[in-house]
C-alpha positions as CSV (number, residue, x, y, z in Angstrom):
1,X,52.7,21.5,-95.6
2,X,52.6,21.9,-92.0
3,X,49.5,24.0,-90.5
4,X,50.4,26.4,-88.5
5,X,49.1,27.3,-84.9
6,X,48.3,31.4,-84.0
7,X,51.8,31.7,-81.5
8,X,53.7,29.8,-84.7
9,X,53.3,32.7,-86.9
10,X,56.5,34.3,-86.5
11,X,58.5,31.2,-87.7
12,X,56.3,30.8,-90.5
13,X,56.8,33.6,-92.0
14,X,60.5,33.0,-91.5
15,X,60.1,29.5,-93.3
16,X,58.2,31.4,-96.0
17,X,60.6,33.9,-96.8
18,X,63.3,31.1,-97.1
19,X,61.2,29.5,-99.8
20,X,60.7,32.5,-101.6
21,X,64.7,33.1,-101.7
22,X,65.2,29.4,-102.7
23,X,62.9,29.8,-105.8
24,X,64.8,32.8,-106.7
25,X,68.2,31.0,-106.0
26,X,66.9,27.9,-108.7
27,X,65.2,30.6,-111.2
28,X,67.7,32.9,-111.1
29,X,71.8,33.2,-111.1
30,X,72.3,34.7,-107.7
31,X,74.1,33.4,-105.0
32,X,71.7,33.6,-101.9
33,X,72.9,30.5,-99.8
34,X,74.5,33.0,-96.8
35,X,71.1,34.4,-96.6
36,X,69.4,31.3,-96.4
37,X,71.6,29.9,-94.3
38,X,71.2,33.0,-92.0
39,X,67.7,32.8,-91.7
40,X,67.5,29.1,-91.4
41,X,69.4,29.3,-88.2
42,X,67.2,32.1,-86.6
43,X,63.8,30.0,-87.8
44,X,65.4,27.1,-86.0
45,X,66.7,29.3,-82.7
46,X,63.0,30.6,-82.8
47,X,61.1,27.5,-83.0
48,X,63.4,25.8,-80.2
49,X,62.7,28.8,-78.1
50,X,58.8,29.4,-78.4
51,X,58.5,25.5,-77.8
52,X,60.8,25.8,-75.1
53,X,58.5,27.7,-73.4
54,X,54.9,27.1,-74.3
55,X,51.6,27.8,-72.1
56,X,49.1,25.4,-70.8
57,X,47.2,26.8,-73.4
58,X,49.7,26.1,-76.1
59,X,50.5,23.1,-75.0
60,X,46.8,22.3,-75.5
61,X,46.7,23.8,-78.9
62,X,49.9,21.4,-79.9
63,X,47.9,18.5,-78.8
64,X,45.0,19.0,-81.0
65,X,47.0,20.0,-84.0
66,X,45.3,18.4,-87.1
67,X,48.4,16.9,-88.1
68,X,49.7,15.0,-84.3
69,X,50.4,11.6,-85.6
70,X,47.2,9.1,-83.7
71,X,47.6,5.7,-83.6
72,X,47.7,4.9,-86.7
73,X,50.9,6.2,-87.2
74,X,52.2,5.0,-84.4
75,X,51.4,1.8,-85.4
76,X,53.0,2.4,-88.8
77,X,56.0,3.4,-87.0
78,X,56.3,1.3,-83.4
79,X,54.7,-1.0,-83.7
80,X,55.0,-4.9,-86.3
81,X,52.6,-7.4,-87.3
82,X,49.7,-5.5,-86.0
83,X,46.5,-8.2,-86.2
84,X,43.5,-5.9,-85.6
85,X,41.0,-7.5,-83.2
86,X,37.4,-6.4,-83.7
87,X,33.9,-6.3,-81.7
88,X,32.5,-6.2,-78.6
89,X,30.4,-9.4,-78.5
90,X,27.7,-7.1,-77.3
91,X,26.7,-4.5,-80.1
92,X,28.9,-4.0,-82.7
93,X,32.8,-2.6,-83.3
94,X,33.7,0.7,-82.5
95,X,36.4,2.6,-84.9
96,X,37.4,5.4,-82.3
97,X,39.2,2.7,-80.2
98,X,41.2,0.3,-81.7
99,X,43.4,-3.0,-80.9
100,X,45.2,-6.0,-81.9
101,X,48.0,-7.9,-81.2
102,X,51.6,-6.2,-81.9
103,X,55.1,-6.8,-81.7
104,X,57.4,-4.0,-80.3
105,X,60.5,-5.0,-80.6
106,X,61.1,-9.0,-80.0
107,X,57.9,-8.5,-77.7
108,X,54.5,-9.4,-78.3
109,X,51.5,-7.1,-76.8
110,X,48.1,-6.2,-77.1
111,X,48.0,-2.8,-78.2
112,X,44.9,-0.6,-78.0
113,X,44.0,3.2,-78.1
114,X,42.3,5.5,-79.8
115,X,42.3,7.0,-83.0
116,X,41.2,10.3,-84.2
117,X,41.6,10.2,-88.1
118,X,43.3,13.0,-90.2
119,X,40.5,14.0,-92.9
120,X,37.0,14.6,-92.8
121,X,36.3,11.2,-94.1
122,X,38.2,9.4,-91.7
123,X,37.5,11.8,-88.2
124,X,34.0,11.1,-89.1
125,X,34.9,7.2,-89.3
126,X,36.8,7.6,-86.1
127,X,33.9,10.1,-84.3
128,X,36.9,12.0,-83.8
129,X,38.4,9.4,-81.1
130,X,35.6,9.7,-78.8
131,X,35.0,6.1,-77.7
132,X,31.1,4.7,-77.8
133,X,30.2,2.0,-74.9
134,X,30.8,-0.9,-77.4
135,X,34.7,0.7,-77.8
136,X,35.0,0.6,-74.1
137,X,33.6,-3.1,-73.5
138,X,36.5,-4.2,-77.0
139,X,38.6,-3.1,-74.5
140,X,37.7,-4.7,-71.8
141,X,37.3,-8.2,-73.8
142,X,41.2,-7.6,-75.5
143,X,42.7,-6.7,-72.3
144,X,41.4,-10.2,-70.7
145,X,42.4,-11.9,-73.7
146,X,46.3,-10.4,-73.0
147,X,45.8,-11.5,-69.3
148,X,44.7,-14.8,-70.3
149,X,47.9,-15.5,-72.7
150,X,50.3,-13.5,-70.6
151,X,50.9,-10.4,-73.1
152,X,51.7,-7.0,-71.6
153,X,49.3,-4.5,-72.5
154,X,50.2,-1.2,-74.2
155,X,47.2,1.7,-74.7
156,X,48.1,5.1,-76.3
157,X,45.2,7.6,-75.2
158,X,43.9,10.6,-77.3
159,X,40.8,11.6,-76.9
160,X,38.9,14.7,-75.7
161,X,36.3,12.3,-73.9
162,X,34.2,9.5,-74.4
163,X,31.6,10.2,-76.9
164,X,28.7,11.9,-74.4
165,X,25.2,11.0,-77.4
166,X,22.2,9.8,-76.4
167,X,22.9,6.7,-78.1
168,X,25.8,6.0,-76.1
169,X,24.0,7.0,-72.7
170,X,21.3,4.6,-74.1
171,X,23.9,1.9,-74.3
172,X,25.7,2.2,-70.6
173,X,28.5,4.8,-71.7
174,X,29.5,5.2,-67.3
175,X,29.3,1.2,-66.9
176,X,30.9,0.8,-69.8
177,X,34.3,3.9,-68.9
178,X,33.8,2.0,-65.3
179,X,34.0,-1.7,-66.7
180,X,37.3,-0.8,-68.9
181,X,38.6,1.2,-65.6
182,X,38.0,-2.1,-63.7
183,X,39.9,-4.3,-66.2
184,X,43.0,-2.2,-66.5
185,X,43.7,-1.8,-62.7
186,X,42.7,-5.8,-62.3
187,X,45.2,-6.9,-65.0
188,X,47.3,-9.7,-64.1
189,X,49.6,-8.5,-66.5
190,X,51.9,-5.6,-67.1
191,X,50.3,-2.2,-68.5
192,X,52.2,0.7,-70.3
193,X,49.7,3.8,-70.9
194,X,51.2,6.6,-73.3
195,X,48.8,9.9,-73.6
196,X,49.8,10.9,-77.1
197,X,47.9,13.5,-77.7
198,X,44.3,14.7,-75.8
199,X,43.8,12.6,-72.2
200,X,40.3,13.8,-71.8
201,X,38.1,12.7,-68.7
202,X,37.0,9.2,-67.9
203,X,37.5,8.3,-71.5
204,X,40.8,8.6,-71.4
205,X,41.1,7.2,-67.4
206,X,39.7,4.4,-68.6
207,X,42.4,3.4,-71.1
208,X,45.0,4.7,-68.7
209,X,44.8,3.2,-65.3
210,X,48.1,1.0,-65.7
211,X,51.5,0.3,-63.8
212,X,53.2,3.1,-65.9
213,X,51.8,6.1,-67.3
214,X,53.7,8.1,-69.9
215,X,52.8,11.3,-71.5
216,X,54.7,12.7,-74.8
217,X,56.5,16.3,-74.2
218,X,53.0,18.6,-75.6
219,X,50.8,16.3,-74.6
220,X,47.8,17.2,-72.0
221,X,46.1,14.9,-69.5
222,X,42.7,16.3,-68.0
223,X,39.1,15.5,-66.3
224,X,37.8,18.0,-68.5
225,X,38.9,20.6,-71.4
226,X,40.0,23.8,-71.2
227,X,36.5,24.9,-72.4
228,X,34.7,23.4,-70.8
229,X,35.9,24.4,-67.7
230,X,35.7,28.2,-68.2
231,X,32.5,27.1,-69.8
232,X,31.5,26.0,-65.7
233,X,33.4,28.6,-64.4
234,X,33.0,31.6,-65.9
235,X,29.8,30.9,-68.1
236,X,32.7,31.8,-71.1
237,X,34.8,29.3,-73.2
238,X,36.8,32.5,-73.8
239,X,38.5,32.1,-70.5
240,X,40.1,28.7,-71.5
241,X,43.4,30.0,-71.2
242,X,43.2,30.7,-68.1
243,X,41.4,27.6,-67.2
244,X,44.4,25.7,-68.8
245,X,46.9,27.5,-66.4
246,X,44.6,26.8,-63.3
247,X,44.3,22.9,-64.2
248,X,47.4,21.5,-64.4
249,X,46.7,20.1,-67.7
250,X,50.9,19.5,-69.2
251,X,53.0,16.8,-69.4
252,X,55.5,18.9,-66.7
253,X,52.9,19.6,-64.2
254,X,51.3,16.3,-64.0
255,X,55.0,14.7,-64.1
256,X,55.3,17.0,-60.5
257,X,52.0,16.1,-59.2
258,X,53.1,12.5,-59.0
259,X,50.0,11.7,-61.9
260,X,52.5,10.9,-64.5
261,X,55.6,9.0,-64.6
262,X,57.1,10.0,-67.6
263,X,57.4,12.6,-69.9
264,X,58.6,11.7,-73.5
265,X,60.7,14.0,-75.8
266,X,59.1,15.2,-78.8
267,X,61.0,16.6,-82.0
268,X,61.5,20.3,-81.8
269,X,58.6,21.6,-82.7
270,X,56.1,19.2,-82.1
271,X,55.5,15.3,-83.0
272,X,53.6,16.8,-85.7
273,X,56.8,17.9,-87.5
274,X,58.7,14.4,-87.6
275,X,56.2,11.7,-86.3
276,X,58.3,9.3,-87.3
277,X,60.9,10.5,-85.1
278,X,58.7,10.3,-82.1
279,X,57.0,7.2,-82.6
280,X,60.9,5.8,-83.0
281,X,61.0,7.8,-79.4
282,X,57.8,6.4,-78.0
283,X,58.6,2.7,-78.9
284,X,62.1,3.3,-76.7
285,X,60.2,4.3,-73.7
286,X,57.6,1.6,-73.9
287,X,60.2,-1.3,-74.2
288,X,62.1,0.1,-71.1
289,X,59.0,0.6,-69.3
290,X,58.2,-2.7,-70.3
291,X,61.6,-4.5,-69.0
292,X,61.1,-3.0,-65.8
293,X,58.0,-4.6,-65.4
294,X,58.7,-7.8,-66.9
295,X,60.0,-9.4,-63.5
296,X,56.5,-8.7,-61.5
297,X,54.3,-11.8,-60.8
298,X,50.4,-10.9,-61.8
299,X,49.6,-10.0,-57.6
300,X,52.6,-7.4,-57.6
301,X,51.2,-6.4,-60.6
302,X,47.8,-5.8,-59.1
303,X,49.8,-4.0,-55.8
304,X,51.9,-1.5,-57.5
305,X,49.0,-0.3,-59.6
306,X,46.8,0.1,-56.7
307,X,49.4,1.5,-54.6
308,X,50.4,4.1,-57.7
309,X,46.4,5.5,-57.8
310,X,45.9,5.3,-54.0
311,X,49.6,7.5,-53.6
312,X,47.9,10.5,-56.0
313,X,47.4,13.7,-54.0
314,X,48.2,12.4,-50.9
């Protein structure tokens, strides 16, 4: 069962009244298949249209759904052979960024990125993707390892921010965001970064400072949420709707503003309704991006990253 977002409502309750006439079609002899048929075309001509064109603020909403497949199911999906890497060789390992080495295709990378978790079990396991210092510096450590053995590196960003405890300030959180900054625009390597769901702040800059940045359809990339820039603002988070509009925050903006270099399709509706589909997608995109790439020595590397940041608002 799909949940169902506030501006979804209408095409539930089309999808609900087409289960109700199935059940009567299977408990009863009456021939209802026009009917369904009917309203199955209008539930799909709605849903194609309200995603056609969503706000800022929907788009935001779409991002956070509860069922957006995270890396997990990416790596389920994309991804082959996936050897999880652990630790920071500082403090300990931190489960709301992960990585490993990964085949895509005939390709081997170092895959790494963050992961929310779907329950209340596992988003608790996860601290609901919000990287800890010690997440940050795993980072760092397995994108030198890729540079060391020549692997392209691949990162797939969702997070609302780095995790902003006391524990973590304790621990350097800003050295730590600054280190992993550091690493990816140094990498002698290619670098593929995909925001997949939330790109939140310096958490998720800090996982996404590569040669290529993607960003899936409903995705939104951000130095702060919605929230909690009405919060600033307007002293209201009930003004985040506006804020959304004001910031730029979608795939299609940033794609404009030169911040983004691709936008990747979702299914209609939402990766949330086929994530296999669009992890099949995803994995496209990131071998082309890769392939492109492939021909750069480590120092063009270096130059066309720096040169891709530097171009930004200019």
């Amino acid at each position: 069962m799909v949940a169902t977002l506030d501006f979804e409502k209408p095409i539930a309750q089309l999808e609900e009244r087409i289960a109700q006439l199935r059940s009567v079609n299977a408990l009863h002899d009456v021939d209802v298949a026009s009917e369904i048929a009917r309203l199955e075309a209008k539930a799909a001509d709605l849903l194609a249209s309200t995603y056609a064109s969503l706000t800022p603020w929907q788009k935001t909403q779409v991002a956070r759904h509860p069922q957006r497949p995270h890396f997990r199911d990416f790596l389920a999906h994309t991804f082959a052979g996936f050897m999880p890497l652990g630790g920071d060789r500082c403090y300990g390992d931190d489960q709301a960024i992960l990585g490993g080495l990964a085949r895509l295709g005939g390709r081997r990378v170092m895959l790494i990125g963050h992961e929310k978790g779907h329950d209340t079990h596992s988003r608790i396991r996860h601290n609901f993707g919000m990287g800890k210092p010690e997440g940050y510096r795993k980072a760092v450590r397995l994108m030198e390892l890729a540079s060391r053995f020549g692997l392209p590196v691949v990162t797939l960003v969702d997070t609302s921010g780095a995790f902003p405890g006391i524990e973590a300030e304790e621990r350097g959180q800003a050295e730590a965001i600054a280190r992993s900054t550091e690493a990816c625009l140094a990498l002698g390597v290619p670098m593929v970064a995909v925001i997949v769901g939330e790109g939140g702040s310096g958490g998720a800059v800090a996982l996404a400072s590569a040669n290529r940045v993607l960003m899936l359809e409903h995705a939104v990339y951000s130095v702060i949420s919605p929230e909690g820039c009405a919060s600033i603002l307007w002293r209201t988070a009930e003004k985040a709707a506006e804020a959304a509009q004001a910031m730029k925050v979608t795939a299609q903006d940033l794609k404009r503003l030169g911040v983004i270099d691709r936008i990747v399709k979702e299914p209609v509706g939402g990766a949330h309704r086929d994530p296999a589909a669009c992890a099949r997608t995803l994995g496209m995109a990131i071998a082309e991006e890769l392939d492109g790439l492939a021909g750069l020595g480590p120092e063009q590397l270096v130059a066309q990253r720096e040169a891709r940041f530097l171009a930004i608002g200019g």
